[in-house]
C-alpha positions as CSV (number, residue, x, y, z in Angstrom):
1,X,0.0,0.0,0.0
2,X,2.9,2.2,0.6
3,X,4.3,1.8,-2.3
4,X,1.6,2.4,-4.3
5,X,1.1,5.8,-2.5
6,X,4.9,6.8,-3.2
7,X,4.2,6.3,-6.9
8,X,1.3,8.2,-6.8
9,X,3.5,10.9,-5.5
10,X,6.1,10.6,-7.7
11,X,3.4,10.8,-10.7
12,X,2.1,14.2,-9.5
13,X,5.4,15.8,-8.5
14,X,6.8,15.0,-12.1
15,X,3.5,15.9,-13.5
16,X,3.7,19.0,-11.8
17,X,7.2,20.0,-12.7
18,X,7.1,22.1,-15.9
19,X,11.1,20.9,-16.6
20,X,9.9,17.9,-16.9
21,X,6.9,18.4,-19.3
22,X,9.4,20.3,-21.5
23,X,11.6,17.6,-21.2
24,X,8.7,15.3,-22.5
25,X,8.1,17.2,-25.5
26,X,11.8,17.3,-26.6
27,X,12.2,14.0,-26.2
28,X,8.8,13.8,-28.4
29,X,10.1,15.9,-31.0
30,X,13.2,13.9,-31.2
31,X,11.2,10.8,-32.4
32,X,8.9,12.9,-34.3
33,X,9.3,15.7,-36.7
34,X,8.9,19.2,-35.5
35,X,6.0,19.3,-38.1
36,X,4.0,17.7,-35.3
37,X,1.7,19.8,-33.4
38,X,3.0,19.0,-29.8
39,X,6.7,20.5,-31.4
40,X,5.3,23.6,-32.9
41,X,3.3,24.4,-29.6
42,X,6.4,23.9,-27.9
43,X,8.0,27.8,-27.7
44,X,12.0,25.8,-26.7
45,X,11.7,23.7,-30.0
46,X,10.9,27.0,-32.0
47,X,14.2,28.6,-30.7
């Protein structure tokens, strides 16, 4: 049960952290092509 609650913690901290939603999205753009939506909407992949 403890565990379970840690993860859930984990999942909102890192969903919480904008670093790390920008780090999603780069990593995103790296498999995908910047033509994609989620990269253009992105203002660090336009720089």
């Amino acid at each position: 049960m403890t565990h379970w609650r840690l993860r859930s913690s984990l999942i909102h901290v890192l969903a919480g952290n904008n670093s790390m939603m920008l780090l999603v999205g780069n990593f995103g753009k790296r498999l995908r092509r910047p033509s994609s939506p989620l990269g253009a909407r992105d203002p660090a992949g336009v720089v």
